[in-house]
C-alpha positions in Angstrom: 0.0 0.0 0.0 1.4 3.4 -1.1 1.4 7.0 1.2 -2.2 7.6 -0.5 -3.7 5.1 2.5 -2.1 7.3 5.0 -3.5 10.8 4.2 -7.0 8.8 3.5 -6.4 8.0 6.9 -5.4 11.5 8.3 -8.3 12.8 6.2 -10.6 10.7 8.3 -10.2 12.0 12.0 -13.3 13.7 12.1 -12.6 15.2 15.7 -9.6 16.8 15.1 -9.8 20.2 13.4 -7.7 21.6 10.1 -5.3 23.8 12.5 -4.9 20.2 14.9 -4.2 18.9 11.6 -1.8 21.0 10.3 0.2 20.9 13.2 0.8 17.3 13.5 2.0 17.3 10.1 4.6 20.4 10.9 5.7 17.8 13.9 5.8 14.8 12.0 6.0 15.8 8.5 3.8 13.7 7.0 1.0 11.3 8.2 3.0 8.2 7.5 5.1 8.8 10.7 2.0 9.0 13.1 -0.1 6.0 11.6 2.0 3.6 13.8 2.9 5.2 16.7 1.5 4.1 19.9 -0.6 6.2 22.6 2.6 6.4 24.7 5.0 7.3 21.7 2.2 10.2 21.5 1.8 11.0 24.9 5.9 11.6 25.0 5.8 13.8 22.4 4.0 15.9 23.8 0.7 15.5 22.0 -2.7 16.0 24.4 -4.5 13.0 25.3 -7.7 14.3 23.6 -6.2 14.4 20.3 -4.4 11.1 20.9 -7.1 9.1 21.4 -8.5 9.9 18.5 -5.4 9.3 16.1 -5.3 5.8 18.0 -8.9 5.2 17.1 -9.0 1.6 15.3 -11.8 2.8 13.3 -9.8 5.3 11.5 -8.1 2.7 9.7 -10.8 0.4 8.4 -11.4 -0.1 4.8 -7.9 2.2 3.7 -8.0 0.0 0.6 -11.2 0.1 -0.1 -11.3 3.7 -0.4 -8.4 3.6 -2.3 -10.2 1.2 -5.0 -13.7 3.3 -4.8 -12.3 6.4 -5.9 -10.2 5.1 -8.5 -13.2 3.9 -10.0 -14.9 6.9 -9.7 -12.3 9.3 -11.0 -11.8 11.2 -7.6 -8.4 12.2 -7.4 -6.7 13.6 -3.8 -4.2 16.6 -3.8 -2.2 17.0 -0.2 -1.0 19.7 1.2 2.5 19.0 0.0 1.5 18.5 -3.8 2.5 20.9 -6.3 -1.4 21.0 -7.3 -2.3 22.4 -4.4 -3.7 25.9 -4.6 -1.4 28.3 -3.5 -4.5 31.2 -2.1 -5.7 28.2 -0.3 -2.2 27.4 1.6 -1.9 31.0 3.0 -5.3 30.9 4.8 -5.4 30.2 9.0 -6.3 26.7 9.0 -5.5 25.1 4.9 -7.4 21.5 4.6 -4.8 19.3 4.8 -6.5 17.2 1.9 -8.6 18.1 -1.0 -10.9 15.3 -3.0 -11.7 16.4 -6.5 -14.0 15.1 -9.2 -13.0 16.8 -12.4 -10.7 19.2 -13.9 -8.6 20.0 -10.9 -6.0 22.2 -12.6 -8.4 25.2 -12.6 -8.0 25.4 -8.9 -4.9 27.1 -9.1 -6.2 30.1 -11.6 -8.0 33.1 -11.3 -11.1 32.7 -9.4 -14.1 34.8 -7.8 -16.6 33.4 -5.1 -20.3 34.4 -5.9 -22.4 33.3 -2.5 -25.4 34.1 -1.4 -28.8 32.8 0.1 -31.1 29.7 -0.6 -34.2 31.2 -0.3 -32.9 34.3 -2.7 -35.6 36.5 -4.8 -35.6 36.3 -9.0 -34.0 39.5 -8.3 -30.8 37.8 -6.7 -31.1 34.5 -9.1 -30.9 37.2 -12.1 -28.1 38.9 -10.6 -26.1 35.5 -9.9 -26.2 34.6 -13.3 -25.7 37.5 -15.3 -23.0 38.5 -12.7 -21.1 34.4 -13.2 -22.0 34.7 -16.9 -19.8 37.9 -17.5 -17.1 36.8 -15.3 -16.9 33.9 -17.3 -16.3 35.9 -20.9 -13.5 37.6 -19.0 -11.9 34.0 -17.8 -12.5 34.1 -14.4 -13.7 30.8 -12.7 -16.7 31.2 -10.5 -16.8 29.4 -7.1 -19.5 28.4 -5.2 -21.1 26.1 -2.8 -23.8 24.1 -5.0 -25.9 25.3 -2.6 -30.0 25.8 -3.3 -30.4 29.4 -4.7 -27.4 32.2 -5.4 -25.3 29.1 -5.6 -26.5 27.0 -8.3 -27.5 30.5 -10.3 -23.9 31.5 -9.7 -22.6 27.8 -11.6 -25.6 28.1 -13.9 -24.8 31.2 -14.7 -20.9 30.2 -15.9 -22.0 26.8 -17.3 -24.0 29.0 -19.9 -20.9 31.0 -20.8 -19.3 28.2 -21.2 -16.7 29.1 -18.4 -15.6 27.3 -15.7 -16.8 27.1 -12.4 -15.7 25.3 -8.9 -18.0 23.9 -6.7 -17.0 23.3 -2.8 -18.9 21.2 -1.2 -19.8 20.0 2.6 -19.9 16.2 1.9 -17.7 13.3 0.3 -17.8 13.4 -3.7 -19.9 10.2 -3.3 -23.2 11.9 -3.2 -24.4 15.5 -3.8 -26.2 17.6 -1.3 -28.8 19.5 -2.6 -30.2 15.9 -4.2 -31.9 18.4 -6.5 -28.5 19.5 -7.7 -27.4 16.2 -9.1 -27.5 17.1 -12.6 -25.8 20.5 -12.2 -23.1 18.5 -10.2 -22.4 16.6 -13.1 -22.8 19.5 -15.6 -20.3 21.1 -13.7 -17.7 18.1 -14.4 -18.6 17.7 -18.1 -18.2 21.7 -18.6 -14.0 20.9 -18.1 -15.5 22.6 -14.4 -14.6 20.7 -11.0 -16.0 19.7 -7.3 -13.8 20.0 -4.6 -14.7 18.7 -0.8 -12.0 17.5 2.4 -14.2 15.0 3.2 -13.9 11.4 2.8 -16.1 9.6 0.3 -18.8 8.4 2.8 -19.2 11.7 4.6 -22.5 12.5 5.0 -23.5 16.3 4.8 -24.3 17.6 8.6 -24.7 20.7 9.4 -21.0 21.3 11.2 -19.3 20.4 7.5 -20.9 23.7 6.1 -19.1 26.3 8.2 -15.5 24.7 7.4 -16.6 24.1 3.7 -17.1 28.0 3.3 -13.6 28.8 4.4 -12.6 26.4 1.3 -14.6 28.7 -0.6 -13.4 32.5 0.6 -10.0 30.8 0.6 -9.6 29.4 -3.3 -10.7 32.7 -4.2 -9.6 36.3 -5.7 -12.2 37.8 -3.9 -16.4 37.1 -3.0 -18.9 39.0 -4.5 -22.4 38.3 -2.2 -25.2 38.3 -4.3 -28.2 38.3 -1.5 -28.0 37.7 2.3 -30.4 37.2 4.9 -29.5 38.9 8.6 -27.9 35.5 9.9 -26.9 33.1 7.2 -24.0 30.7 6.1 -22.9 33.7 3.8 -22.4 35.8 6.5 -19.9 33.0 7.8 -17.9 32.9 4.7 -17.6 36.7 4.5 -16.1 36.4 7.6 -13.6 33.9 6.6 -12.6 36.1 3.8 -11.9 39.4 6.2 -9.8 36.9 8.2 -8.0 36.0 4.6 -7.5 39.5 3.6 -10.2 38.7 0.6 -11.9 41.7 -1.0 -15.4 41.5 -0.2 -18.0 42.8 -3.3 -21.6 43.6 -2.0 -24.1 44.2 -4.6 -27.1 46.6 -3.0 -30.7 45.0 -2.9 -34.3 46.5 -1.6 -34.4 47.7 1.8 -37.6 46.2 2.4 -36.4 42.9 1.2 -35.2 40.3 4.1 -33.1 38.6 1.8 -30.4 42.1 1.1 -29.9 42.8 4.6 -27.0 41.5 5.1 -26.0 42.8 1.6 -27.0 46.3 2.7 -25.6 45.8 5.9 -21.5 44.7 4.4 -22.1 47.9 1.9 -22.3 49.9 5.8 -19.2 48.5 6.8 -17.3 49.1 4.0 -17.4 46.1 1.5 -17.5 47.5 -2.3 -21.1 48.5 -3.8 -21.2 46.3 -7.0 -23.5 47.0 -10.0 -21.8 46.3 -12.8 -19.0 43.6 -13.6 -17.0 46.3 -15.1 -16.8 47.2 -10.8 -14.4 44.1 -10.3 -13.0 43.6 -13.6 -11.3 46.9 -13.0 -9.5 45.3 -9.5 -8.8 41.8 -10.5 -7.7 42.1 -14.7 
């Protein structure tokens, strides 16, 4: 069995965060050199028992091959940390993914990218605005990234799918399913389109709510900058604005209708400073 069983296996601690992560690799250098070691080897180094139990767990290391052989089969390919594939915007954020699992074309990841996010329950307004907004990106050879989310999210890839562009879509579960189910068909559009899907989960990995938060870092941190389409007063987009402030990412806030639940958190970014967009021509002028 080659090193690929090993970061499968890293990839799988579920309890251990991306920074935890990261920092076992900076003592250890790669997974390979923790997969044996014993709880006492662990304990000597230093490591806390917390995080040691759960690198000892047995279950972590069921079924390495069988993984292996799955996503072979399936054309899901894994790019480490280490690998020259790996996108350099996404190395520089807080807490990288030590792992990503792609279906696709995965050499796009290290181009020129912009997020488009926004809400699930968004107004034609907003679906509009997604699209026409991806679609012109897309002329100008910009990926679009995006969440496959219901709503902005799947106007945002539909949107560069029709200008035949390329888009990226991170998502919160393993690559052996898609979440929306309603979004199977623009999942595989996406891949067809020379587009690709990117997630750090395992295959297997259902889609629960905790995935979502980490997933939206992914997204803020792939990209050149995040343009929020619509977004209600608490939402997941909120989140992944957040991430992007942390990662230095220009934020792009295009204005909606006061009255309208779904642009106040738009509006509300546009107060604090995040650039009013209402043309494409806004960003191109940044980013070309």
């Amino acid at each position: 069995m080659n090193d690929l069983k090993y970061w499968i296996w890293f990839s799988r601690l579920e309890n251990l965060t991306p920074k935890n992560l990261v920092k076992l690799l900076k003592r250890f250098e790669n997974p390979k050199n923790i997969f044996n070691k014993t709880k006492q080897q662990l304990l000597l180094e230093g490591i806390k028992e917390k995080i040691v139990e759960e690198i000892i767990n047995p279950k972590y290391k069921e079924n390495l091959n069988n993984y292996i052989k799955y996503m072979q089969k399936n054309n899901i390919d894994i790019i480490t940390i280490y690998d020259n594939e790996y996108p350099y915007n996404l190395k520089q954020i807080y807490d990288p993914p030590i792992v990503l699992y792609t279906k696709g074309n995965k050499q796009i990841l290290k181009q020129k990218g912009l997020a488009i996010i926004g809400c699930r329950l968004c107004t034609t307004y907003g679906k509009n605005i997604a699209k026409k907004l991806a679609y012109n990106l897309s002329l100008n050879n910009i990926n679009i990234i995006s969440g496959l989310a219901k709503g902005i999210d799947s106007f945002a890839h539909i949107g560069a799918l029709q200008a035949k562009g390329k888009t990226i879509a991170v998502v919160g579960c393993g690559l052996d399913s898609v979440y929306p189910k309603e979004n199977t068909q623009l999942f595989n559009e996406i891949i067809k389109s020379n587009g690709v899907i990117v997630s750090e989960y395992i295959v297997g990995t259902k889609p629960i709510a905790n995935n979502f938060p980490r997933r939206n870092r992914i997204i803020s941190g792939l990209s050149d900058g995040i343009i929020v389409v619509e977004a209600r007063q608490k939402s997941g987009t909120l989140i992944t604005t957040d991430f992007a402030l942390e990662q230095g990412k220009e934020i792009y806030a295009v204005p909606g209708n006061i009255n309208s639940s779904s642009s106040y958190g738009t509006n509300e970014l546009i107060k604090q400073g995040a650039k009013v967009l209402t043309k494409v021509e806004d960003i191109l002028e940044d980013l070309l």
